[in-house]
VONUKE-148574 format. One record per residue (C-alpha): chain; residue in three letters; x, y, z. Coordinates in Angstrom, 3 decimals, padded with zeros to 6 digits. Layout:
// residues N
[r "A"; "ALA"; [X; Y; Z]];
...
//
This chain:
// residues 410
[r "A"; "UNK"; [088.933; -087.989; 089.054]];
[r "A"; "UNK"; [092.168; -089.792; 088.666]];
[r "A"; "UNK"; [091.901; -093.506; 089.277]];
[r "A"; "UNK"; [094.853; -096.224; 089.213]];
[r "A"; "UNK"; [094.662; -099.290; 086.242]];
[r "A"; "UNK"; [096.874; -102.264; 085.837]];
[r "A"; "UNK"; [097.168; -103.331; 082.513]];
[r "A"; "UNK"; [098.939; -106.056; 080.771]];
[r "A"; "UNK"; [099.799; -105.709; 076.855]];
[r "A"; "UNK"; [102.323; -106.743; 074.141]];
[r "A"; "UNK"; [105.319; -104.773; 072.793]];
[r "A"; "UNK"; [106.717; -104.522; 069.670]];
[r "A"; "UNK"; [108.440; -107.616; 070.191]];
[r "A"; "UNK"; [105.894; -109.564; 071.320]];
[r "A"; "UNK"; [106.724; -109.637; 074.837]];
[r "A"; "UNK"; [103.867; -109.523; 077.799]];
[r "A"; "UNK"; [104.474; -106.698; 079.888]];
[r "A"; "UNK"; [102.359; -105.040; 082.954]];
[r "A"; "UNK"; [102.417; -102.363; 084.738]];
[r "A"; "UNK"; [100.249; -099.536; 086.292]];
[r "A"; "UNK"; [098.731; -095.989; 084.926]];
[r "A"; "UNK"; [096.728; -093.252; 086.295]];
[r "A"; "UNK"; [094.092; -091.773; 084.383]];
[r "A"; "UNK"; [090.563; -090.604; 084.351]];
[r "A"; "UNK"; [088.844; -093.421; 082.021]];
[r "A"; "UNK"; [090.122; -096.513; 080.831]];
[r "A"; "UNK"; [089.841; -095.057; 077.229]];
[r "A"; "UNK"; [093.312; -092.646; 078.255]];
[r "A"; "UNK"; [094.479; -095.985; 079.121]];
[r "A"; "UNK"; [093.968; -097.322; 075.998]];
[r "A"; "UNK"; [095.155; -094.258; 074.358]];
[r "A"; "UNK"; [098.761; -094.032; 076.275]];
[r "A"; "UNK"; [099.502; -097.645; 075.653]];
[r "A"; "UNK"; [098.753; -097.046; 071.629]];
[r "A"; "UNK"; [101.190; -094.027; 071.706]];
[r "A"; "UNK"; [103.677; -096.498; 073.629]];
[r "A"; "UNK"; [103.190; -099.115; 070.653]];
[r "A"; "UNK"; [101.717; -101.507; 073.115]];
[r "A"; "UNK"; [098.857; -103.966; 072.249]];
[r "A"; "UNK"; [096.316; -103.952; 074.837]];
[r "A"; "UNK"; [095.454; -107.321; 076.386]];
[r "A"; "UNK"; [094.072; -106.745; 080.046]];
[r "A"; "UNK"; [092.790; -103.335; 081.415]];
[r "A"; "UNK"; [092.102; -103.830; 085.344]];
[r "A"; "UNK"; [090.311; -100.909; 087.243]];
[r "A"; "UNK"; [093.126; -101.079; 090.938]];
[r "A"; "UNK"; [091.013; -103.285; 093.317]];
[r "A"; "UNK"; [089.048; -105.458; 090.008]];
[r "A"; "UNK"; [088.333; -106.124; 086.687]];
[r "A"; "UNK"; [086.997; -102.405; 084.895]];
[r "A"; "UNK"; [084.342; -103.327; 082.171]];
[r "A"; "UNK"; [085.207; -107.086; 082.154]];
[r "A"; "UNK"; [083.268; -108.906; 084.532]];
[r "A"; "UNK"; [082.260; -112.326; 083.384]];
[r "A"; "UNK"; [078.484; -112.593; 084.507]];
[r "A"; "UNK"; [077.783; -116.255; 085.893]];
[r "A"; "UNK"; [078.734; -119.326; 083.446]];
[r "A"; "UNK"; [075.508; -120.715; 082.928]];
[r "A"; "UNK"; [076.928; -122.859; 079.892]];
[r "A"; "UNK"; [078.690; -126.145; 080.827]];
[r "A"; "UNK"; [080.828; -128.360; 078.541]];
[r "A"; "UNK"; [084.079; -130.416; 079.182]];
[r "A"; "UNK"; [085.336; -130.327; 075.293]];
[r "A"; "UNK"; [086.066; -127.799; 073.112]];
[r "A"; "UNK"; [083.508; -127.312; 069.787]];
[r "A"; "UNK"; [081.859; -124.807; 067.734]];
[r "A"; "UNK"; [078.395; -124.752; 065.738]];
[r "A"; "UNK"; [078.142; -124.442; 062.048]];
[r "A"; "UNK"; [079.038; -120.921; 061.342]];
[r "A"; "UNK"; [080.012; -119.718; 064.772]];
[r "A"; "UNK"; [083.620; -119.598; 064.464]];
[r "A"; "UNK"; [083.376; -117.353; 061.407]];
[r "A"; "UNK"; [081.039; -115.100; 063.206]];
[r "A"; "UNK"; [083.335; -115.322; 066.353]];
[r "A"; "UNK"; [086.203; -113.967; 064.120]];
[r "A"; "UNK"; [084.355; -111.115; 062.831]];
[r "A"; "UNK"; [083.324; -110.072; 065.766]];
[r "A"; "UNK"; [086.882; -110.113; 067.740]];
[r "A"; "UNK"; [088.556; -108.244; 064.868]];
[r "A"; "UNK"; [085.637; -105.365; 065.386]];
[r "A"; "UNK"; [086.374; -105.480; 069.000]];
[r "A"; "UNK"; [090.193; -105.230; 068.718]];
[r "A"; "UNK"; [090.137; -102.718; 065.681]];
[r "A"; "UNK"; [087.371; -100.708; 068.210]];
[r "A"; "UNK"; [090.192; -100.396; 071.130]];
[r "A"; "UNK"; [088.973; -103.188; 073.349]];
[r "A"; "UNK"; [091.851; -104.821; 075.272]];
[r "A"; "UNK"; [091.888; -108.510; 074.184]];
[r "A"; "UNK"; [091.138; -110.504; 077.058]];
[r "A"; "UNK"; [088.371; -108.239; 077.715]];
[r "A"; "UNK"; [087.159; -109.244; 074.089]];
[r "A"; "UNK"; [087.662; -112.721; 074.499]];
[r "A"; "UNK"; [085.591; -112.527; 077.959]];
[r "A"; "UNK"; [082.238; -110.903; 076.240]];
[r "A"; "UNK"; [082.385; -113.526; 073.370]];
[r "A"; "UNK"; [083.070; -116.522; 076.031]];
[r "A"; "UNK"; [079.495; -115.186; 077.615]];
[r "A"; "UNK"; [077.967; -114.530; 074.122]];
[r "A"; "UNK"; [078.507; -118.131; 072.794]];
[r "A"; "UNK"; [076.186; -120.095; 071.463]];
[r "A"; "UNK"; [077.029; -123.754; 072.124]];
[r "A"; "UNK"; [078.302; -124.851; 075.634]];
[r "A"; "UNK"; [081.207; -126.260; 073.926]];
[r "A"; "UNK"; [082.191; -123.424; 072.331]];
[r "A"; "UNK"; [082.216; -121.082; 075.420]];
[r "A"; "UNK"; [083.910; -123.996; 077.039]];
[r "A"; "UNK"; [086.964; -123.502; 074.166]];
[r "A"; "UNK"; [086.840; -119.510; 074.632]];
[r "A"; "UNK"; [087.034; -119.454; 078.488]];
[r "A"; "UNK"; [089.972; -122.000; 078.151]];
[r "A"; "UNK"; [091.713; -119.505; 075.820]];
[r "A"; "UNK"; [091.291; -116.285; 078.162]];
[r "A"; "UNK"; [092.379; -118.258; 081.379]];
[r "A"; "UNK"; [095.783; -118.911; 079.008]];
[r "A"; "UNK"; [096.053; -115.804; 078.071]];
[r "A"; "UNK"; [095.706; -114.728; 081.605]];
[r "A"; "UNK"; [098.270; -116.956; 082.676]];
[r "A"; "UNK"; [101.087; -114.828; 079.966]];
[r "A"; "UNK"; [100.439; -117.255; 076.508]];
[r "A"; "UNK"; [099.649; -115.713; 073.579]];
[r "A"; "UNK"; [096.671; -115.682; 071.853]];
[r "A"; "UNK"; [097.914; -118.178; 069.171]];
[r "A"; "UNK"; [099.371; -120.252; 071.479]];
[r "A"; "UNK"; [096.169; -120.479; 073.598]];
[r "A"; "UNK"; [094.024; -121.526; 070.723]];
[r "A"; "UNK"; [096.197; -124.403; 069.380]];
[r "A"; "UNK"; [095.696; -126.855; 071.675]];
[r "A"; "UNK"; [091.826; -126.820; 070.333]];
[r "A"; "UNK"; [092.664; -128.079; 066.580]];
[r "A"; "UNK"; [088.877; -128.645; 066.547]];
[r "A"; "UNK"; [087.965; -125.560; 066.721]];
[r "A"; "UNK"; [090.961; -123.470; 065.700]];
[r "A"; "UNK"; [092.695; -125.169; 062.504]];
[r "A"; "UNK"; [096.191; -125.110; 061.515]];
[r "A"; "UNK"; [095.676; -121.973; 059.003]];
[r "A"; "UNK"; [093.856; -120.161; 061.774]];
[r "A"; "UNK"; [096.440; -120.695; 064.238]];
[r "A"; "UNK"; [099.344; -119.706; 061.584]];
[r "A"; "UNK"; [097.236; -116.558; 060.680]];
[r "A"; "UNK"; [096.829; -115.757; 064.482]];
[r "A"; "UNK"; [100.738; -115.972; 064.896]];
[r "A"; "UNK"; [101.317; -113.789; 061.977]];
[r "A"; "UNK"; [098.828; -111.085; 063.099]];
[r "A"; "UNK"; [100.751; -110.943; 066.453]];
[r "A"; "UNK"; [104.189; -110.792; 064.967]];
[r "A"; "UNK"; [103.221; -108.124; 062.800]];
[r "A"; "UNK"; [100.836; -106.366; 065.635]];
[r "A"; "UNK"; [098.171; -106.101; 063.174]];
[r "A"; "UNK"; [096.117; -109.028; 064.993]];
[r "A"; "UNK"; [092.682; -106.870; 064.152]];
[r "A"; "UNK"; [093.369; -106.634; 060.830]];
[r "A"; "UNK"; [094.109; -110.248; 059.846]];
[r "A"; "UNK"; [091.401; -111.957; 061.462]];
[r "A"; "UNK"; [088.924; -109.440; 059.249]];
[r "A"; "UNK"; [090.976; -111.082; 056.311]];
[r "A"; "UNK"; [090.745; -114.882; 058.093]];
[r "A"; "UNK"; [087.050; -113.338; 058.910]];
[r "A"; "UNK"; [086.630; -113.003; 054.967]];
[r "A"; "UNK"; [088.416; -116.085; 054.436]];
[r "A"; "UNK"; [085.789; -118.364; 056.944]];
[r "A"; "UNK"; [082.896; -116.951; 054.923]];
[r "A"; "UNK"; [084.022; -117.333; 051.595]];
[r "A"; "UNK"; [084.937; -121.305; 052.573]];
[r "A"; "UNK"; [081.914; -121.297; 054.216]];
[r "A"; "UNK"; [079.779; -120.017; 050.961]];
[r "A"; "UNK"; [081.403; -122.498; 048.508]];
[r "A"; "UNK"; [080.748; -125.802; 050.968]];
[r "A"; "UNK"; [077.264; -124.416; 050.557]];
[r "A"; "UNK"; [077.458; -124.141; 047.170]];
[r "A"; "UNK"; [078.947; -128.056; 046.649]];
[r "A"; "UNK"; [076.079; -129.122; 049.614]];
[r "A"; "UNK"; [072.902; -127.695; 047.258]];
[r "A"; "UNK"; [074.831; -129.379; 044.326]];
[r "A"; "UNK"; [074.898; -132.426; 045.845]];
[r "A"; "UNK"; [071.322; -132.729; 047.428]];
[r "A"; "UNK"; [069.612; -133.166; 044.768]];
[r "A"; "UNK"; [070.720; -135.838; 042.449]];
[r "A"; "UNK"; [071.163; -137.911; 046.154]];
[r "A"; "UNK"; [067.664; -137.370; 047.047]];
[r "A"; "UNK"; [066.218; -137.972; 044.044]];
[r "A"; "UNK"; [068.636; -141.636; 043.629]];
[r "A"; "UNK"; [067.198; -142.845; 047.005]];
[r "A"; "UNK"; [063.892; -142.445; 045.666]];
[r "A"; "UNK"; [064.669; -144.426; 042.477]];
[r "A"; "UNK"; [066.065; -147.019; 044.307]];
[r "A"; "UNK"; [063.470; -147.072; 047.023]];
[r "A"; "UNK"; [060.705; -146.991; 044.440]];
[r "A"; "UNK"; [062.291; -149.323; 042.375]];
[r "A"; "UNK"; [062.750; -151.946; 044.609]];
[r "A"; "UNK"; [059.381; -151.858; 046.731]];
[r "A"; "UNK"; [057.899; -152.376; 042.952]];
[r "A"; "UNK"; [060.779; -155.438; 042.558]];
[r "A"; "UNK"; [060.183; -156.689; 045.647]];
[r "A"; "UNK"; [056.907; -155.872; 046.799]];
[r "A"; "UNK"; [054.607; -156.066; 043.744]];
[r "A"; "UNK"; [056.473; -157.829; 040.809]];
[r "A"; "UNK"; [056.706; -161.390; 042.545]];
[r "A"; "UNK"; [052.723; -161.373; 043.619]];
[r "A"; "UNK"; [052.140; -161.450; 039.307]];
[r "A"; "UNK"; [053.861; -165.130; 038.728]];
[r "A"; "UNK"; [050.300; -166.807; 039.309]];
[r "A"; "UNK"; [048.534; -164.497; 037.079]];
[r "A"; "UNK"; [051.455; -165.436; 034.143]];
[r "A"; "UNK"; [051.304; -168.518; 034.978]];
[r "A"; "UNK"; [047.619; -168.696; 034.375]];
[r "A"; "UNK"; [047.736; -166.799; 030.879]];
[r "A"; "UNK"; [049.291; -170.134; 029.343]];
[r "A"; "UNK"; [051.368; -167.815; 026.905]];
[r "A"; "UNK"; [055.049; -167.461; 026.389]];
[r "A"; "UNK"; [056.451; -164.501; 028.566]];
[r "A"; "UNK"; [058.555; -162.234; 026.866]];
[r "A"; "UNK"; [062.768; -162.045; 027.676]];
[r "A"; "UNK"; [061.992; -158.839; 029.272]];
[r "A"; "UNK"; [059.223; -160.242; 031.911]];
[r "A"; "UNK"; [061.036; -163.319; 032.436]];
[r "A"; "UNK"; [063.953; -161.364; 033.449]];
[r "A"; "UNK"; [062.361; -158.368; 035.579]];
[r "A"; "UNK"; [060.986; -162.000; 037.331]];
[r "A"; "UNK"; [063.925; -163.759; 037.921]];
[r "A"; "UNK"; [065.488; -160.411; 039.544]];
[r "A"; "UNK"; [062.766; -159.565; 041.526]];
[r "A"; "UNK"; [062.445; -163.227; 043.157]];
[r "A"; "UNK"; [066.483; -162.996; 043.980]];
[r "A"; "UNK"; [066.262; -159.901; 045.408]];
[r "A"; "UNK"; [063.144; -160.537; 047.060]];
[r "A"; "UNK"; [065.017; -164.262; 048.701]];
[r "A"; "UNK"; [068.582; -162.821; 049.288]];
[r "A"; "UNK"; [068.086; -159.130; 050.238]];
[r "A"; "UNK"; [070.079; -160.577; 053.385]];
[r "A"; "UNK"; [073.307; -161.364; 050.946]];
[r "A"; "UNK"; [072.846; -158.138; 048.979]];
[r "A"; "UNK"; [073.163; -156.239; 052.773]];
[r "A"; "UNK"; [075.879; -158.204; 053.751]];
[r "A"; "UNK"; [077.837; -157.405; 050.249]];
[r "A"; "UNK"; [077.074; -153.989; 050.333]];
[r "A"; "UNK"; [078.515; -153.571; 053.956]];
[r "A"; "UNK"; [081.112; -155.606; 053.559]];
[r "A"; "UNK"; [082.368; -152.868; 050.260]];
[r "A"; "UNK"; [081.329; -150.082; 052.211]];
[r "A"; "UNK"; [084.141; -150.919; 055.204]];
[r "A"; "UNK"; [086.445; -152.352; 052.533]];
[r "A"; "UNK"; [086.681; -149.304; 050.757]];
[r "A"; "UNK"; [086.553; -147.276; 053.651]];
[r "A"; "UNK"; [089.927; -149.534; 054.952]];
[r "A"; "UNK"; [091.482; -149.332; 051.610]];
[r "A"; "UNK"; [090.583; -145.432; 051.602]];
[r "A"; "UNK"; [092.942; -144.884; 054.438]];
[r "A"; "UNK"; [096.162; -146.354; 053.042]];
[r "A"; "UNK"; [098.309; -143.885; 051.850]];
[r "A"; "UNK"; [098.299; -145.493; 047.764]];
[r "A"; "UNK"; [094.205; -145.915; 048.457]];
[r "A"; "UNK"; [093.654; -142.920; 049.636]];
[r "A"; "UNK"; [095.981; -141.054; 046.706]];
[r "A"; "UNK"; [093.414; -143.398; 043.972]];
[r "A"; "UNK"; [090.562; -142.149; 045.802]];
[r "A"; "UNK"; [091.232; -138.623; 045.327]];
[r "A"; "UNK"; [092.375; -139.039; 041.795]];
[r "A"; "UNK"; [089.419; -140.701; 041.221]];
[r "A"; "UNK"; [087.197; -137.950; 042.332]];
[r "A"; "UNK"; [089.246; -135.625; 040.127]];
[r "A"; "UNK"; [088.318; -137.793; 037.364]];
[r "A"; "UNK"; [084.355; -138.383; 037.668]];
[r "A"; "UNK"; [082.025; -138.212; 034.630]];
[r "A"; "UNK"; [080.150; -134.655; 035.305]];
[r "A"; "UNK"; [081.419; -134.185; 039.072]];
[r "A"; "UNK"; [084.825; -134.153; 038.905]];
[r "A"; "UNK"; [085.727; -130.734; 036.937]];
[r "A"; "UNK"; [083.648; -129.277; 039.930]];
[r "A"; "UNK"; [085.039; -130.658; 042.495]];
[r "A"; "UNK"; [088.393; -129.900; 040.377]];
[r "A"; "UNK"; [087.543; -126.346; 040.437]];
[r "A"; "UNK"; [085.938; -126.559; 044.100]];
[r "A"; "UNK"; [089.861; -127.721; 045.300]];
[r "A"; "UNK"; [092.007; -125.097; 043.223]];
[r "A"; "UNK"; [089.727; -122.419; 044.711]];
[r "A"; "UNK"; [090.600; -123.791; 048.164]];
[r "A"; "UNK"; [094.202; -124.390; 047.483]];
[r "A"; "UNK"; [094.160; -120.683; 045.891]];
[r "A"; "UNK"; [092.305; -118.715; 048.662]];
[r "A"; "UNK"; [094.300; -120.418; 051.434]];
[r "A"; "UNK"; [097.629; -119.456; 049.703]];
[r "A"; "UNK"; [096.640; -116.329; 049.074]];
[r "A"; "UNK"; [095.464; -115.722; 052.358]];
[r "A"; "UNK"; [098.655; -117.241; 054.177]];
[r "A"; "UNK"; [100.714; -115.130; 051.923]];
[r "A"; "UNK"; [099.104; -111.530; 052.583]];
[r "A"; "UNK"; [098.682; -112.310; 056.051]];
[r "A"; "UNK"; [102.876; -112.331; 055.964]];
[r "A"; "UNK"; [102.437; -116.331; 057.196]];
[r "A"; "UNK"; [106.098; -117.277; 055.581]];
[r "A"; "UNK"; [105.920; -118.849; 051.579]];
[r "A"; "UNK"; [107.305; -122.522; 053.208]];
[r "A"; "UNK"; [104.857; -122.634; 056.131]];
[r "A"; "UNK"; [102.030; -121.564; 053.854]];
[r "A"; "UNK"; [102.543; -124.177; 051.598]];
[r "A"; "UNK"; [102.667; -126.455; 054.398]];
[r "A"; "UNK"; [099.486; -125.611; 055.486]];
[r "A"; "UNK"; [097.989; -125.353; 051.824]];
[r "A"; "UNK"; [098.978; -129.107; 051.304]];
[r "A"; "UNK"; [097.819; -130.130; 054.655]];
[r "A"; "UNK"; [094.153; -128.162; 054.084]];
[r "A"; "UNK"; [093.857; -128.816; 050.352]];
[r "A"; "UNK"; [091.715; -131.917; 050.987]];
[r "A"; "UNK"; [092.662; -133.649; 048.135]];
[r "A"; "UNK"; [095.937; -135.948; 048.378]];
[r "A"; "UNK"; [096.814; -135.606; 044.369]];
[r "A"; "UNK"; [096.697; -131.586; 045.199]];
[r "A"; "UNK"; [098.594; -132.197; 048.296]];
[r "A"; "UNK"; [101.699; -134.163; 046.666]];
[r "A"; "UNK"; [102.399; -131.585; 044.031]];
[r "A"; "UNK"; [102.436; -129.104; 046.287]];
[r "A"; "UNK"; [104.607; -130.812; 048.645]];
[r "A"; "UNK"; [107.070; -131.251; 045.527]];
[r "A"; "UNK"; [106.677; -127.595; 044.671]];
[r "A"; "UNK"; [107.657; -126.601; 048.887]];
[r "A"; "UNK"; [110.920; -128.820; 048.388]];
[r "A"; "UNK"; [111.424; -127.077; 044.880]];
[r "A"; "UNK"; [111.094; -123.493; 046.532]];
[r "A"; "UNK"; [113.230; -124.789; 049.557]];
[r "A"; "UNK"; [116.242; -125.583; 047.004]];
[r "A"; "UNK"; [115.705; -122.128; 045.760]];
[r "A"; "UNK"; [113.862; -122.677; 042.677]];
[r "A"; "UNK"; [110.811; -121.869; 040.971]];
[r "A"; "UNK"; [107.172; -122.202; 042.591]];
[r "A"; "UNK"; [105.730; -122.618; 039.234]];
[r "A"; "UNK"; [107.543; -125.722; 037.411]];
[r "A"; "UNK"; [106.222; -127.977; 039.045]];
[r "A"; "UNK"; [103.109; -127.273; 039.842]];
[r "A"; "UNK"; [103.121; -126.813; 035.548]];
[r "A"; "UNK"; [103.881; -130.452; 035.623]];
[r "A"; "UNK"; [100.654; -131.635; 036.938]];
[r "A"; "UNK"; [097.746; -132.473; 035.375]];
[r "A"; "UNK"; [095.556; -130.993; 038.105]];
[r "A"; "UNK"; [096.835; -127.127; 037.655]];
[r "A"; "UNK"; [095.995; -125.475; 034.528]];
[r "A"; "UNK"; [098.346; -123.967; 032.317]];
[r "A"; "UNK"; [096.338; -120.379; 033.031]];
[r "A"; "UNK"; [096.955; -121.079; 036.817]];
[r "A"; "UNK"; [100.567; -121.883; 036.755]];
[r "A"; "UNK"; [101.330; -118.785; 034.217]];
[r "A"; "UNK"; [099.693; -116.397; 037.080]];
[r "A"; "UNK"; [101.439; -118.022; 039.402]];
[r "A"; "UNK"; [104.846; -117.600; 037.866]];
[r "A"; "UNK"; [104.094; -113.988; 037.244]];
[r "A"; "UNK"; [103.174; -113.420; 040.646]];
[r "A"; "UNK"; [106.568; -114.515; 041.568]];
[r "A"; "UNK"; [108.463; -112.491; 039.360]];
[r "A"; "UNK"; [106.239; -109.466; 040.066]];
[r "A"; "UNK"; [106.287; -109.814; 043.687]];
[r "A"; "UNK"; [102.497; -109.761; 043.450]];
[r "A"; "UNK"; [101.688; -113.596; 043.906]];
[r "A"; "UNK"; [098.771; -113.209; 047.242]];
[r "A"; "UNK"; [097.319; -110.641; 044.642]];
[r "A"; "UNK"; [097.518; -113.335; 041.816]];
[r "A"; "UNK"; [096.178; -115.998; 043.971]];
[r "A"; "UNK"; [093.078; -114.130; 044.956]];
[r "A"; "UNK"; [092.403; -113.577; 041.492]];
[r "A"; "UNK"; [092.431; -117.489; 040.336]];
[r "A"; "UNK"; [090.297; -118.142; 043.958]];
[r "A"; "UNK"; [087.781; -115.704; 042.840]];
[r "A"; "UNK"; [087.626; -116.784; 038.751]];
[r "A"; "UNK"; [086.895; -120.687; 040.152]];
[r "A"; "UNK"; [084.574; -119.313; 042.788]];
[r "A"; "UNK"; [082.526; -117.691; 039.778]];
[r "A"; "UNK"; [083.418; -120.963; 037.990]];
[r "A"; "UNK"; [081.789; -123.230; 040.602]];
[r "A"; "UNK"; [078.856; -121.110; 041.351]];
[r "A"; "UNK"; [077.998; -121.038; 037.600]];
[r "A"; "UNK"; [079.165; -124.685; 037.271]];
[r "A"; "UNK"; [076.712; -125.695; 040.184]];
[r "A"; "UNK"; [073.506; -123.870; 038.357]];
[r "A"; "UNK"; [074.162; -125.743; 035.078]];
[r "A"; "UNK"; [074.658; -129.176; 036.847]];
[r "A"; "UNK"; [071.036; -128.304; 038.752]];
[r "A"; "UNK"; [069.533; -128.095; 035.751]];
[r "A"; "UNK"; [071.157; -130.751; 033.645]];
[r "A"; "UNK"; [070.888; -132.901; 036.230]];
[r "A"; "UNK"; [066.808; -132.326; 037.225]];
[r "A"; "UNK"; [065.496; -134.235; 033.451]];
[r "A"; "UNK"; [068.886; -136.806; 033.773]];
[r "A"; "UNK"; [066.966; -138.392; 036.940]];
[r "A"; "UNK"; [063.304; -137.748; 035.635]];
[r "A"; "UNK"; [064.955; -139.759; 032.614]];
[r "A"; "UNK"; [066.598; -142.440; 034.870]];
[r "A"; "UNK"; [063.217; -142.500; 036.971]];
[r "A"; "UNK"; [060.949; -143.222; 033.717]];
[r "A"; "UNK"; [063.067; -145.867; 032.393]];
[r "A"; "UNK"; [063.516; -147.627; 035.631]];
[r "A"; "UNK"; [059.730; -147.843; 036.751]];
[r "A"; "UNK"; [058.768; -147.595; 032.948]];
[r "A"; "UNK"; [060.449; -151.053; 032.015]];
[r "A"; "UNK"; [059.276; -153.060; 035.451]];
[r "A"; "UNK"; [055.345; -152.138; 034.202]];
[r "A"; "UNK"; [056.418; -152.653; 030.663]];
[r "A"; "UNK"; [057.745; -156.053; 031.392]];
[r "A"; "UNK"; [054.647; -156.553; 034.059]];
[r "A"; "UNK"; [051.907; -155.647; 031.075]];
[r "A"; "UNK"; [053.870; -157.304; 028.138]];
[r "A"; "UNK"; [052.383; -160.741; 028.857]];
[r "A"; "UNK"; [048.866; -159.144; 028.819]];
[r "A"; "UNK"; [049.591; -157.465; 025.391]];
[r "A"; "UNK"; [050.817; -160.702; 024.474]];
[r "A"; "UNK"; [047.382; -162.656; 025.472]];
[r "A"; "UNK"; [045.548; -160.309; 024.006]];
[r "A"; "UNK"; [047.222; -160.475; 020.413]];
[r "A"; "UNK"; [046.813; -164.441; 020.959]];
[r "A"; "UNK"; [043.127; -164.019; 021.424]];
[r "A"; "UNK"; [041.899; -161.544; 018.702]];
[r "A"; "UNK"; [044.417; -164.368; 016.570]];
[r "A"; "UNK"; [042.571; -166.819; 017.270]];
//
């Protein structure tokens, strides 16, 4: 039986139109409108929603957020949807009721009543920056303009979880060399403060001359044990400074030059950045984002200001017509096999493909990197951990060695 749809959808152009079709299912619906080159956003059954009825909100939030990992899952899912035939809106309605945090549902709801109201899908999302980033928006925008929307946000899908894998990679890294420092430090100083001081009587009463290492484990644990208070203060007091002086522009561009340059850390977070800068060019580039706006977006996402500047210089070189390559070649944080595939990406036309390839080499690089600094790292703090507690009871048992030499002497 023939039954009467409204539908709204996007041309070629990206224009909304509407209109009305008979058919017997909403799938010849979908059908006609593909063989009219018209994106599907809204399929309405005459008289109501067909398929898309939002079920009662039962999440509640009045900002716009999204869990660790459920924006990359959200993206995955959409781009099945889409590439499967289901009309956009309709999409964005099951995932608003499938979210897992209030917030986010919150975020997708806003986006579908937008979309309702005629804005594009890129346009809806980019008032929620904390959700939606800059590169996802861009990507978004391209996917419409080129009406392959299903197809790029499987690519920014691929893009979320690879990002997603090395922050994980950086985060194990990390976690154990902190871990195991607070435990130095905490065991260090309960010894300092809590047992060293109580042994000053018992020296006292040996009548021998301490040795320079006692008397000095001594005099530092009696300071720290009568102006922990001052050592607090200090320590907050660099902790804000340097967090001030980290957001100036010139402190900020140290900082990050700084972390480039760390004994042991900073060729991995080195790597860790050109991946990022890589993948997100790369990505931008395919995704037929234009080679200015990418680069935009790659210095604004690089998260590293050094990074940032030279590509900045490089955007103003491409602007004036010249080559992406120079001066990126020029800085000390691209290496020479980067900028070479770079520069034969441009001149092959090939440079997304390029990219890739450098975002995948310094993925293996960190992964690999991250596994050799796990175990180098693991005997470094056993070391650290020996000779820290190993000299306080060294100095604590030297006078006692020392007593007992002066006794068997005499």
């Amino acid at each position: 039986m023939a039954t009467t749809f409204k539908y709204q959808a996007k041309d070629t152009a990206g224009k909304t139109v509407s209109g009305t079709i008979t058919a017997e299912s909403q799938a010849h619906v979908m059908e006609d409108l593909k063989r009219r080159k018209l994106m599907p956003i809204e399929v309405k059954k005459s008289g109501g929603l067909f398929g898309g009825l939002r079920g009662g909100r039962k999440k509640v939030a009045t900002k716009a957020s999204a869990k660790k990992g459920e924006l990359e899952v959200f993206t995955r899912q959409l781009a099945t949807m889409l590439s499967s035939g289901i009309p956009m809106l309709e999409a964005l309605e099951i995932l608003a009721d499938q979210a897992e945090s209030a917030g986010f549902s919150y975020c997708l709801n806003k986006v579908v009543d937008d979309i309702r109201g005629g804005a594009d899908l890129s346009r809806a999302m980019e008032p929620h920056k904390r959700v939606f980033s800059n590169i996802y928006v861009s990507m978004v925008r391209a996917g419409e303009v080129s009406g392959q929307i299903d197809v790029i946000l499987s690519r920014l899908a691929d893009y979320l979880e690879a990002a997603a894998h090395l922050r994980q990679e950086i985060k194990s890294a990390m976690t154990y060399p902190v871990i195991s420092l607070f435990l130095v430090f905490g065991i260090a100083g309960f010894l300092m403060i809590g047992i060293v001081p109580s042994f000053k009587p018992v020296f006292e009463s040996l009548e021998v001359k301490l040795p320079g290492l006692t008397v000095m484990i001594m005099d530092l644990a009696f300071f720290l044990r009568d102006s922990w208070w001052m050592l607090a203060i200090a320590g907050i007091g660099v902790f804000f400074g340097v967090g001030f002086w980290k957001r100036t522009p010139g402190g900020a561009y140290l900082w990050d030059a700084m972390i480039l340059k760390m004994p042991v850390f900073g060729q991995l977070f080195r790597k860790v950045a050109l991946s990022r800068f890589a993948r997100t060019f790369s990505t931008l580039v395919k995704s037929g984002v234009p080679i200015l706006a990418a680069m935009e977006i790659v210095s604004a996402t690089s998260g590293n200001r050094v990074i940032s500047q030279t590509v900045d210089r490089a955007r103003e070189s491409v602007k004036q017509g010249e080559s992406l390559s120079d001066p990126l070649s020029q800085s000390t944080v691209f290496p020479p096999m980067v900028t070479k595939m770079i520069g034969i990406g441009e001149r092959s036309g090939a440079l997304d493909s390029l990219l890739e390839k450098i975002a995948e080499f310094y993925d293996q690089q960190v992964e690999s990197e991250v596994k050799g600094l796990t175990s180098m790292i693991e005997p470094i703090m056993i070391g650290v951990m020996g000779f820290v507690v190993g000299g306080i009871v060294l100095a604590v048992f030297l006078p006692i060695f020392k007593l007992q030499e002066k006794l068997a002497g005499g």
